[in-house]
DOVODREN-626182 format. One record per atom (N, C-alpha, C): residue in one letter; x, y, z. Coordinates in steps of 0.1 Angstrom, whole numbers, plus 2048, in hexadecimal, padded with zeros to 3 digits. Layout:
% residues N
code	u	v	w
A	X	Y	Z
...
% end
This chain:
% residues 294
code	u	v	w
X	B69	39C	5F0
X	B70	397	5FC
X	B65	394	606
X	B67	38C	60C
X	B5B	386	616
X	B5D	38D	625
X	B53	38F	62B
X	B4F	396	635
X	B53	38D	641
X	B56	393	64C
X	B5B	38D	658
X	B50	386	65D
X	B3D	38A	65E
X	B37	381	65F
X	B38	376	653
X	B34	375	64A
X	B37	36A	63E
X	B3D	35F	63E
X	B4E	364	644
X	B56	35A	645
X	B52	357	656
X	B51	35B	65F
X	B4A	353	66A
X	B42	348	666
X	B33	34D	65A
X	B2A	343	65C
X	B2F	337	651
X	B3F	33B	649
X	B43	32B	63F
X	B4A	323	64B
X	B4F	32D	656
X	B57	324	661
X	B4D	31C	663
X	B41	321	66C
X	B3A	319	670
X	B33	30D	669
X	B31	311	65C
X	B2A	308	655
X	B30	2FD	64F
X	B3E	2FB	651
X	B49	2F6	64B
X	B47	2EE	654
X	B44	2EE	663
X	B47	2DF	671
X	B36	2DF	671
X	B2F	2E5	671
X	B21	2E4	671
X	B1B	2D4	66F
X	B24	2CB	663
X	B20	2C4	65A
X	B25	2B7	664
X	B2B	2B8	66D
X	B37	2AF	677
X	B26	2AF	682
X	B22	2BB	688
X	B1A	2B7	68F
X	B0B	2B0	68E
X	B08	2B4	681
X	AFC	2AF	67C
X	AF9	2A7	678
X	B05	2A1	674
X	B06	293	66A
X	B0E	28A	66F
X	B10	287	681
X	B1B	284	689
X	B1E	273	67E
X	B13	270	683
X	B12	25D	67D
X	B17	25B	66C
X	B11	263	662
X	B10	265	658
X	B22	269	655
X	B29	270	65A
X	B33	274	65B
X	B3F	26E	65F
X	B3A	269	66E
X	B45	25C	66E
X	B44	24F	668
X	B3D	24F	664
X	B40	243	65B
X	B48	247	64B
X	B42	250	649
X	B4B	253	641
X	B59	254	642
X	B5D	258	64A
X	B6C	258	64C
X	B6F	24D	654
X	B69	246	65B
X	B6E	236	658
X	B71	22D	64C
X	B67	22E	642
X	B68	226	638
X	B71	22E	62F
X	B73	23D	62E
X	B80	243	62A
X	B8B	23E	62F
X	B8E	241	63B
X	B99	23D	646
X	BA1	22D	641
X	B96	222	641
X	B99	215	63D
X	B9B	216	62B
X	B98	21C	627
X	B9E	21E	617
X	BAC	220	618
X	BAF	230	61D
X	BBB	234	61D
X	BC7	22F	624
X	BBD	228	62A
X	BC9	21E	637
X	BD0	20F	62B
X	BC4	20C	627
X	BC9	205	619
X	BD6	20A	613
X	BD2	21B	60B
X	BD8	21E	604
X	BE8	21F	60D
X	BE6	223	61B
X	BF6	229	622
X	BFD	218	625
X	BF4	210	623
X	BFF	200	626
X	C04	1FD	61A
X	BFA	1FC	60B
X	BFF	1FD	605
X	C0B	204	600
X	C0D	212	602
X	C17	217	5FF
X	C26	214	606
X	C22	214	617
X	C2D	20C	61A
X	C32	200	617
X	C2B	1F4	60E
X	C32	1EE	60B
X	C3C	1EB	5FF
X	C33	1FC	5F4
X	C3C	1FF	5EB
X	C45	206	5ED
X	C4A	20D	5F8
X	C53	211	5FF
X	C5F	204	5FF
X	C5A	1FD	60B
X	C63	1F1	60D
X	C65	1E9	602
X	C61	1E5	5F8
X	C63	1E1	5ED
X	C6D	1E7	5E8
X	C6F	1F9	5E4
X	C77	1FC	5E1
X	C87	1FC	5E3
X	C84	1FB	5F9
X	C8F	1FD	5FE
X	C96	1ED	5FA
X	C91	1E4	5F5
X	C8F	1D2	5F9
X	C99	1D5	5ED
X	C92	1DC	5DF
X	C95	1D9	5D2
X	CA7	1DD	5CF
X	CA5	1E9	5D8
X	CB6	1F3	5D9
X	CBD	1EC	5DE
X	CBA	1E2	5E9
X	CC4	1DE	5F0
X	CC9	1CD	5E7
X	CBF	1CB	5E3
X	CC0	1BB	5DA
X	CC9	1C3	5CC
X	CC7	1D1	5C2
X	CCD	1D1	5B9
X	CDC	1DA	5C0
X	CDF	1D8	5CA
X	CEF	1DD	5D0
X	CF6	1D1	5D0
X	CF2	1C1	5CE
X	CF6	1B8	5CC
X	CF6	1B0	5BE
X	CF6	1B9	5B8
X	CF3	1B8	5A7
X	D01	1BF	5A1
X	D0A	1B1	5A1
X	D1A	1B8	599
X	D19	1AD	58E
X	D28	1AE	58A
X	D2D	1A4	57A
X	D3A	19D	585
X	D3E	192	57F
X	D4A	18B	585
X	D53	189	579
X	D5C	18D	574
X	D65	18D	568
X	D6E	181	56A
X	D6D	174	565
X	D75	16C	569
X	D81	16B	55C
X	D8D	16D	560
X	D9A	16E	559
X	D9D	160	552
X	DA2	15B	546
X	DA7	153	540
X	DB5	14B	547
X	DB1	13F	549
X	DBB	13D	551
X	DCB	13E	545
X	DD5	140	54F
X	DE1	143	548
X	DE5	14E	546
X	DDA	15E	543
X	DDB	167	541
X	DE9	16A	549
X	DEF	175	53F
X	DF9	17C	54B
X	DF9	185	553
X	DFE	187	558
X	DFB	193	563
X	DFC	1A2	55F
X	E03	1A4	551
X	E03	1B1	549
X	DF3	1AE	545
X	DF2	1A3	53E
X	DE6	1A4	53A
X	DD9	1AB	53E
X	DD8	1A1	54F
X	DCF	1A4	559
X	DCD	1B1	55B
X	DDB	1BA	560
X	DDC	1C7	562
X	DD2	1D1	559
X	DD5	1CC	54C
X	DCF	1D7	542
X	DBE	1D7	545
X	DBB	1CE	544
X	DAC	1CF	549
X	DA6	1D3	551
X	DAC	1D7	55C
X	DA0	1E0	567
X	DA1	1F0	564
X	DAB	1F6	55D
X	DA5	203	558
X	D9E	202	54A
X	D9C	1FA	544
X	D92	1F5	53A
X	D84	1F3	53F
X	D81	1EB	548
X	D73	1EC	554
X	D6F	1F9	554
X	D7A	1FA	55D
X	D77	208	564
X	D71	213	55B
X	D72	214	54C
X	D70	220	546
X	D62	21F	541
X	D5D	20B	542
X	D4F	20A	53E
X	D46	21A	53C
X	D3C	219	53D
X	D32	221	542
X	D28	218	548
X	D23	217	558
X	D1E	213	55B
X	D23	20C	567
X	D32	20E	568
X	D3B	204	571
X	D3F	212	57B
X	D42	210	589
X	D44	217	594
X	D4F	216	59B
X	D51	208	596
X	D62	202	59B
X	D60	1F4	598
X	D6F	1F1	599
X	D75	1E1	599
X	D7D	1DF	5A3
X	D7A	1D1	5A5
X	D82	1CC	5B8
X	D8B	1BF	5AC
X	D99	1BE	5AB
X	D9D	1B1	5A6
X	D9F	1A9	5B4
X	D9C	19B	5A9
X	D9A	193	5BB
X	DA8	185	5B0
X	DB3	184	5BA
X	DBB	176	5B5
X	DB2	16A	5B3
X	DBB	15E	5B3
X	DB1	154	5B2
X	DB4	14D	5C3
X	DC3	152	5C9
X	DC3	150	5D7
X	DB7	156	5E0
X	DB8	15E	5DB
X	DAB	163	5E5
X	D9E	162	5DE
X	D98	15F	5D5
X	D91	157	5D3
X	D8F	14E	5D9
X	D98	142	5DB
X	D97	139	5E1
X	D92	139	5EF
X	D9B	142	5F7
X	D98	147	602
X	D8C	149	605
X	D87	155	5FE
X	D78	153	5FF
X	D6F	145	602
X	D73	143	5F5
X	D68	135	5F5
X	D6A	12C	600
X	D77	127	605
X	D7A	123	60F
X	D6F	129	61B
X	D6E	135	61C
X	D6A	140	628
X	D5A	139	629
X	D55	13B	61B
X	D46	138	617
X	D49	129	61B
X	D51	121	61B
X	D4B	110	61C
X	D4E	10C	62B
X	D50	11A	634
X	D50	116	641
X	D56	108	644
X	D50	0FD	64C
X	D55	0F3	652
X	D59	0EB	645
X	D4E	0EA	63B
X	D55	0E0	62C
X	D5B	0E9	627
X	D63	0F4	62B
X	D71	0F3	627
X	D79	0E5	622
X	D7E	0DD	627
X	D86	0D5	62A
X	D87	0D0	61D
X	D7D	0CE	617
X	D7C	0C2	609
X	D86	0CA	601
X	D88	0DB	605
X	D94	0DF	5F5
X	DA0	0DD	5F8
X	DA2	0D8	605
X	DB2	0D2	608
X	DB7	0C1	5FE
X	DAB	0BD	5F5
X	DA8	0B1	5F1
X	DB0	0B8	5E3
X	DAD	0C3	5DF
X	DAF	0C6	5D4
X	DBD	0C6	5D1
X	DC2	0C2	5C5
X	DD0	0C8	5BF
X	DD5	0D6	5BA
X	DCC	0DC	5BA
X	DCF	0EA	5BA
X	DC3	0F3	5BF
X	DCA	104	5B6
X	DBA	10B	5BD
X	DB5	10A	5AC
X	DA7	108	5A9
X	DA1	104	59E
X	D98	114	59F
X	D9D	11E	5A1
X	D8F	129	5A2
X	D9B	133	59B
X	D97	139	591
X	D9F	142	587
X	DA0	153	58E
X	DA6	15C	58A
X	DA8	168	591
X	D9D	16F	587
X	D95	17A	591
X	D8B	180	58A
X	D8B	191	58F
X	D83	197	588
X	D7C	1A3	58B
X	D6F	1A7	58E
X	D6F	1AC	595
X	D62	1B1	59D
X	D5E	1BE	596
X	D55	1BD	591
X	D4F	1CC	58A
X	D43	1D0	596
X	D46	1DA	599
X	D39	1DE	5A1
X	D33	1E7	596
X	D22	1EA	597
X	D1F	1F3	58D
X	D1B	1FD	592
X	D18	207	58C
X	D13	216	594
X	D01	210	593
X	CFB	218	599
X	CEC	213	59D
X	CE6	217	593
X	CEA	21D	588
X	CDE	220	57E
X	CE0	215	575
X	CE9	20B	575
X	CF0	1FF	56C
X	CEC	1F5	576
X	CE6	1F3	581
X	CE1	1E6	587
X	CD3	1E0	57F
X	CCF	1E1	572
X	CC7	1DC	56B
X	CCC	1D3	560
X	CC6	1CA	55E
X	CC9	1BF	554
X	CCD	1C5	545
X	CC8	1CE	540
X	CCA	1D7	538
X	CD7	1DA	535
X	CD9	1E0	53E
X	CEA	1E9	542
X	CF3	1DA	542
X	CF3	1CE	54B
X	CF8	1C4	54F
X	CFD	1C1	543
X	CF4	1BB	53D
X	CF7	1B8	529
X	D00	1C0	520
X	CFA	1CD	523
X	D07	1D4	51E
X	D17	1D3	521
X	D19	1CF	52F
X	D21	1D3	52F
X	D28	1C4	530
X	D21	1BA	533
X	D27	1AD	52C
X	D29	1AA	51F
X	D24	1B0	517
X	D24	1AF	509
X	D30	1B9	503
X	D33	1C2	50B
X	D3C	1CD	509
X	D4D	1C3	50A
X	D4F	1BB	512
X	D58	1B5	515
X	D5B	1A5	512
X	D52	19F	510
X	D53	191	50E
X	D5B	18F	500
X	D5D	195	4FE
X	D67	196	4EF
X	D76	199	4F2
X	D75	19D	500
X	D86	1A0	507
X	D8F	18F	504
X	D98	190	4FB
X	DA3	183	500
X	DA5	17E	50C
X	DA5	189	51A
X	DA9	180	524
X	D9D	17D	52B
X	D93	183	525
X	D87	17E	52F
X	D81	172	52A
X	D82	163	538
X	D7C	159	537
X	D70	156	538
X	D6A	15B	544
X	D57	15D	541
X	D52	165	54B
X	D4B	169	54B
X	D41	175	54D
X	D35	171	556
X	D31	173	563
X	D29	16D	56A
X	D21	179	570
X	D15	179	572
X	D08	182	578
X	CFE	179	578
X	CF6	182	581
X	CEC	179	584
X	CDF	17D	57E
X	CDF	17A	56D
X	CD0	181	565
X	CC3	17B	56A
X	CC0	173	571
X	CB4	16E	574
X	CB1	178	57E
X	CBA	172	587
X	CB6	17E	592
X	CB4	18B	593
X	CB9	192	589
X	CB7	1A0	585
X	CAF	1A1	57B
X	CAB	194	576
X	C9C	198	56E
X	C90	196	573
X	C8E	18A	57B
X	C86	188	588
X	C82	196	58D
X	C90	199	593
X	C8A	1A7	59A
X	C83	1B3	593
X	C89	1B8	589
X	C81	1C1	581
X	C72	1BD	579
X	C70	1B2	577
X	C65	1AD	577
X	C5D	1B0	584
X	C5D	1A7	58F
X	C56	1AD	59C
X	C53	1BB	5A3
X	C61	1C1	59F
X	C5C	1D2	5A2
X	C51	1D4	59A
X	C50	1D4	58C
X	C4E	1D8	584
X	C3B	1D1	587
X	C3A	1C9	583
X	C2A	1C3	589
X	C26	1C9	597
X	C2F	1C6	5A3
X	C2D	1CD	5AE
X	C23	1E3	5AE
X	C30	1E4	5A8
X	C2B	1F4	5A1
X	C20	1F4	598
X	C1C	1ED	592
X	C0E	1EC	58C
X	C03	1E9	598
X	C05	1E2	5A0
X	BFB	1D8	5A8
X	BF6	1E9	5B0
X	C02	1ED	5B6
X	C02	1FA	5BD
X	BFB	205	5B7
X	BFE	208	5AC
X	BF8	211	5A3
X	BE7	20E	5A4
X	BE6	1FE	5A0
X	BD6	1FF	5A0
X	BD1	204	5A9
X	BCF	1FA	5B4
X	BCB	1FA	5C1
X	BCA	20B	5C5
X	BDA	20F	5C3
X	BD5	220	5C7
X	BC9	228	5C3
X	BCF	227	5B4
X	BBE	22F	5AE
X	BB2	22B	5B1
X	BAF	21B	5BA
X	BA4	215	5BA
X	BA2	21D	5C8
X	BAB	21E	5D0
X	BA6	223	5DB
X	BA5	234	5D9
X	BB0	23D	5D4
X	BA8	247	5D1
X	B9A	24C	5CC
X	B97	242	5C4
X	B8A	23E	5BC
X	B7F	241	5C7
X	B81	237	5D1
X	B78	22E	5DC
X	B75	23C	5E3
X	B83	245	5E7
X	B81	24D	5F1
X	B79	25C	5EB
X	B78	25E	5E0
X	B77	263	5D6
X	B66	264	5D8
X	B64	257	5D5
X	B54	256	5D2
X	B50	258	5E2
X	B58	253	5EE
X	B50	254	5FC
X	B4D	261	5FD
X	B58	267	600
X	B59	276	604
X	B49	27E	5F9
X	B48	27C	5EC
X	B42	282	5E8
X	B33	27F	5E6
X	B31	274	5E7
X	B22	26F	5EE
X	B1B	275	5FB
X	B2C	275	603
X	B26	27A	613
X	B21	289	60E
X	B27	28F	603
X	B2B	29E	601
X	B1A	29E	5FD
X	B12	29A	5F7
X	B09	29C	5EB
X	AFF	29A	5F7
X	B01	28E	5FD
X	AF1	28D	60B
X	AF6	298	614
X	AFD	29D	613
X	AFE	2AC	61B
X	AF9	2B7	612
X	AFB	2B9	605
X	AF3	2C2	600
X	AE3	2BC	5FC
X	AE2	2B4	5FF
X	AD1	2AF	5FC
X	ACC	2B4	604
X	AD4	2AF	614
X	ACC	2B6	621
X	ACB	2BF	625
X	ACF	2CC	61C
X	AD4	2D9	61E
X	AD0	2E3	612
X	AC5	2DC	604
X	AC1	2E3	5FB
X	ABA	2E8	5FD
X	AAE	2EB	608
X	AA8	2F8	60B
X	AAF	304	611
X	ABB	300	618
X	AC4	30B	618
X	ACC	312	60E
X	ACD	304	606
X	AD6	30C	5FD
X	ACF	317	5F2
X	AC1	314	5ED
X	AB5	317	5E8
X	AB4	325	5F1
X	AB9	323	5FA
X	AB2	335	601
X	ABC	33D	5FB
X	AC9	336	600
X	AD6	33C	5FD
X	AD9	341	5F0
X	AD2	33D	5E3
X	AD3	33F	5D7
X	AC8	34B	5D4
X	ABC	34E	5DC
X	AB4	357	5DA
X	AB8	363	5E1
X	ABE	360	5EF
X	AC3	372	5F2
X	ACD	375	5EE
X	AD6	36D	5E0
X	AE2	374	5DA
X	AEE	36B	5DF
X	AEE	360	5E5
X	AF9	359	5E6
X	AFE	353	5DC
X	B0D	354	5D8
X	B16	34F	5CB
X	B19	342	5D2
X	B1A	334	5C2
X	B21	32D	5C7
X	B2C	32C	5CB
X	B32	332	5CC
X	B3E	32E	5D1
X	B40	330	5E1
X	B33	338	5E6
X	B2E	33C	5F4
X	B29	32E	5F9
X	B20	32C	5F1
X	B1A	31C	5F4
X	B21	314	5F5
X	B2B	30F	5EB
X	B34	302	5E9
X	B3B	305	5F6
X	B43	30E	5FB
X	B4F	30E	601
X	B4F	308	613
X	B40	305	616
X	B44	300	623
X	B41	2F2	61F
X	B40	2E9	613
X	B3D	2DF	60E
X	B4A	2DB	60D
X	B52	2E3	603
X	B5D	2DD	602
X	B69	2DC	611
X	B64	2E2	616
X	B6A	2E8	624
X	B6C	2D7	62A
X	B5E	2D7	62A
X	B59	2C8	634
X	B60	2BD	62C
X	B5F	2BB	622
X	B68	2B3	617
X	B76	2B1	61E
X	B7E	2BE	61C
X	B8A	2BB	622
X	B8B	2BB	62B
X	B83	2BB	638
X	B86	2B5	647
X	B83	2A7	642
X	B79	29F	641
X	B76	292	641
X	B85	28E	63F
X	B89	292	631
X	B95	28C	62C
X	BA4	28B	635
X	BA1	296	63B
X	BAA	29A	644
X	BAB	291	651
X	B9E	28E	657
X	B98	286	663
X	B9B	276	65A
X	B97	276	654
X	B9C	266	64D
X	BB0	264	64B
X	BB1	270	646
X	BC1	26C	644
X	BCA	26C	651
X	BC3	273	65A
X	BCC	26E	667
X	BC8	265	66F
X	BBA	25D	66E
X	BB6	256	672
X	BC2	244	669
X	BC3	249	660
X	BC8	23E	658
X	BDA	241	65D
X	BE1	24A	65F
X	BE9	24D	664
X	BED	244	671
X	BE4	247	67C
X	BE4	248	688
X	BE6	236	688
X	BDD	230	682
X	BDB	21F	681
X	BEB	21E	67C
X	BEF	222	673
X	BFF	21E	66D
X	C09	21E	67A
X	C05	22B	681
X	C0F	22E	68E
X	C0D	223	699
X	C03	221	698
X	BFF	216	6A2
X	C06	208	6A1
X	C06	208	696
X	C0A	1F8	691
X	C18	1FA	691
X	C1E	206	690
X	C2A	208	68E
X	C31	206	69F
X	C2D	20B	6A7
X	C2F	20D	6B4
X	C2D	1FC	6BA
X	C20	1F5	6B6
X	C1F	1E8	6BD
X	C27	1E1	6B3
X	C29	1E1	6AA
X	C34	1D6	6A2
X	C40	1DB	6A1
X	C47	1E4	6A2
X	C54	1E9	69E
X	C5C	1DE	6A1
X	C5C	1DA	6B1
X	C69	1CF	6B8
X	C64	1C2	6AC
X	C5D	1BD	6A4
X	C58	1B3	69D
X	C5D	1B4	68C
X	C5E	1BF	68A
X	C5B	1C3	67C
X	C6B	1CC	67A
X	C74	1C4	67D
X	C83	1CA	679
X	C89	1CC	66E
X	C8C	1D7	669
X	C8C	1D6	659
X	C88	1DE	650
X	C73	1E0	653
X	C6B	1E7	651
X	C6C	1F1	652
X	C6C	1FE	645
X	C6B	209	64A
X	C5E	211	647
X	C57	21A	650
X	C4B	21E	650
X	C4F	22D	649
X	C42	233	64B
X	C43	245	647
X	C4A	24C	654
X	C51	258	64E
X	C52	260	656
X	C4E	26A	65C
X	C50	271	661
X	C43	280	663
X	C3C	286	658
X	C48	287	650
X	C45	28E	642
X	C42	288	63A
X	C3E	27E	638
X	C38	277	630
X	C2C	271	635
X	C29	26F	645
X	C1E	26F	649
X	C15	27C	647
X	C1A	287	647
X	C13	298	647
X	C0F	298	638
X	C16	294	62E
X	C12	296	621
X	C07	28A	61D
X	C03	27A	622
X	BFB	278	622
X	BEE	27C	627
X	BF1	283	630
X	BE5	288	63C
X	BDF	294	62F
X	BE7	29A	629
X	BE8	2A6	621
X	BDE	2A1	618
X	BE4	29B	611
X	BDE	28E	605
X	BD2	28E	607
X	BCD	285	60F
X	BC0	281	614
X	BB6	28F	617
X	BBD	298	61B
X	BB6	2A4	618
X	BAC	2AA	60D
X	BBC	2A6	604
X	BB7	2AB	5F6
X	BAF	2A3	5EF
X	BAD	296	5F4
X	BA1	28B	5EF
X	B95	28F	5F2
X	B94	296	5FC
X	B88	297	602
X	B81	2A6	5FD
X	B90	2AF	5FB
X	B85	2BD	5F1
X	B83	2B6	5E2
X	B8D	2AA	5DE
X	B88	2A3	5D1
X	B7D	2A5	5D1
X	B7C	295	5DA
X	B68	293	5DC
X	B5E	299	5DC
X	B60	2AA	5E6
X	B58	2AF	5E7
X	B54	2B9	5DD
X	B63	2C2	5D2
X	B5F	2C5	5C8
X	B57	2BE	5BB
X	B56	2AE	5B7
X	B51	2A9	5B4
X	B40	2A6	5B4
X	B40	2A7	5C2
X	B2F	2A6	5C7
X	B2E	2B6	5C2
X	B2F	2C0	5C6
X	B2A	2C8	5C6
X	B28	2CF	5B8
X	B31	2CE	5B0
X	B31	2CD	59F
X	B25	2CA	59B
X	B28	2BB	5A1
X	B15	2B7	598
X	B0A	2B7	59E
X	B0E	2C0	5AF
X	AFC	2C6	5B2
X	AFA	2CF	5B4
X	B02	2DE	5B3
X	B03	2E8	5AD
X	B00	2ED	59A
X	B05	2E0	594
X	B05	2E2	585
X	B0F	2ED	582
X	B1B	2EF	58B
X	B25	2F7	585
X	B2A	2F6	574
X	B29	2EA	575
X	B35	2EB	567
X	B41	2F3	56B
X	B46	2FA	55F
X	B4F	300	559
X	B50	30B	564
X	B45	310	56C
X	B47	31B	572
X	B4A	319	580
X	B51	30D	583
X	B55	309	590
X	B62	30D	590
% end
């Protein structure tokens, strides 16, 4: 157990590296800062993507259009047949009067042209809504394929492009994300621990004393790693702080958008922490020569 002087001089030696290396230092957590500021826009946009993707597949149903002539016993029997699918949440039956209506509603002022018509030409249908783990094209098929063999069903309408479209683009999008992340953990990775290594270069006659009157590494490493996770820490709120900013001068502009929260700002700040003991356990591995015994 370490002695109350000891841990005084890892305190000290832990910010020591902030005054000595003022220049050398901030830049480092500038060009950290601008990495992870990368990484926190990025993420917000896989955020918003997400919320983009939820709200586009809550508009992802089936339209059951009925055989014209069907009877009305007939009709009846069908919606607790839906309803039992697996994957379905409910059914809305819509007539063909209100069908019409609608459409009417939707052709606003050219309304007028279906007063031309001889009758209403729009058949009575059902509305399948599906539960959200069934808004994929996958599920959609099944459950059109499950029914299209019904007698009174006339045809079957969804919209598969558009729901392939879209899981296609999440789906690339989530890769694009994925790279770029690891590129920038990568980036932050290698900063933090370069800055880590010219700090123990400029500091191997000390460390060289430190190892001759009985200092263990782990005595050595630990205001290294110390400094590590401040940088990381000084970068992740520094990348933070830019988000808030932009968040505060664009909000009235950017309606819609949703940013981090506290808690999600605090766990990146956290994050970037832990980049920076990465980095620094990294350097220090290979100028130590710990190996195995780190």
């Amino acid at each position: 157990m370490l002695r109350k002087d000891q841990v005084a001089y890892l305190s000290r030696e832990s910010f020591a590296g902030f005054r000595r290396r003022k220049l050398t230092t901030g830049v480092t957590i500038l060009i950290m800062g601008a990495s992870l500021l990368v990484l926190a826009v990025l993420t917000l946009a896989t955020l918003n993507l997400g919320y983009l993707l939820e709200s586009a597949r809550e508009s992802i149903d089936i339209r059951v259009f009925l055989k014209e002539g069907a009877t009305a016993e007939e009709v009846a029997t069908l919606q607790p047949r839906l309803v039992i699918i697996p994957g379905v949440q409910k059914v809305v039956f819509i007539s063909a009067e209100q069908a019409l209506s609608e459409f009417r509603s939707d052709l606003g002022e050219e309304a007028e042209i279906l007063d031309l018509l001889p009758g209403n030409p729009l058949p009575a249908s059902y509305h399948v809504i599906l539960k959200n783990e069934a808004r994929n094209l996958e599920a959609v098929r099944s459950i059109r394929d499950e029914i299209s063999g019904w007698t009174q069903v006339g045809e079957i309408v969804f919209n598969q492009e558009w729901i392939d479209s879209l899981e296609k683009w999440a789906f690339r999008f989530q890769m694009a994300s994925l790279v770029v992340g690891l590129l920038v953990f990568l980036a932050a990775v290698f900063v933090i621990s370069n800055t880590v290594k010219l700090t123990m270069a400029s500091s191997e006659r000390i460390i060289q004393i430190q190892k001759l009157v009985g200092a263990t590494n782990s005595f050595i490493r630990t205001p290294f790693l110390f400094e590590g996770i401040f940088q990381g820490l000084l970068a992740g709120i520094l990348a933070m702080g830019l988000v808030a900013t932009i968040e505060v001068l664009l909000a009235n502009h950017l309606t819609g958008v949703v940013f981090f929260n506290p808690i999600q700002m605090l766990g990146f700040v956290l994050f970037c922490a832990l980049l920076g003991l990465i980095g620094s356990w990294t350097a220090i591995r290979k100028y130590l020569q710990l190996g195995s015994e780190f």
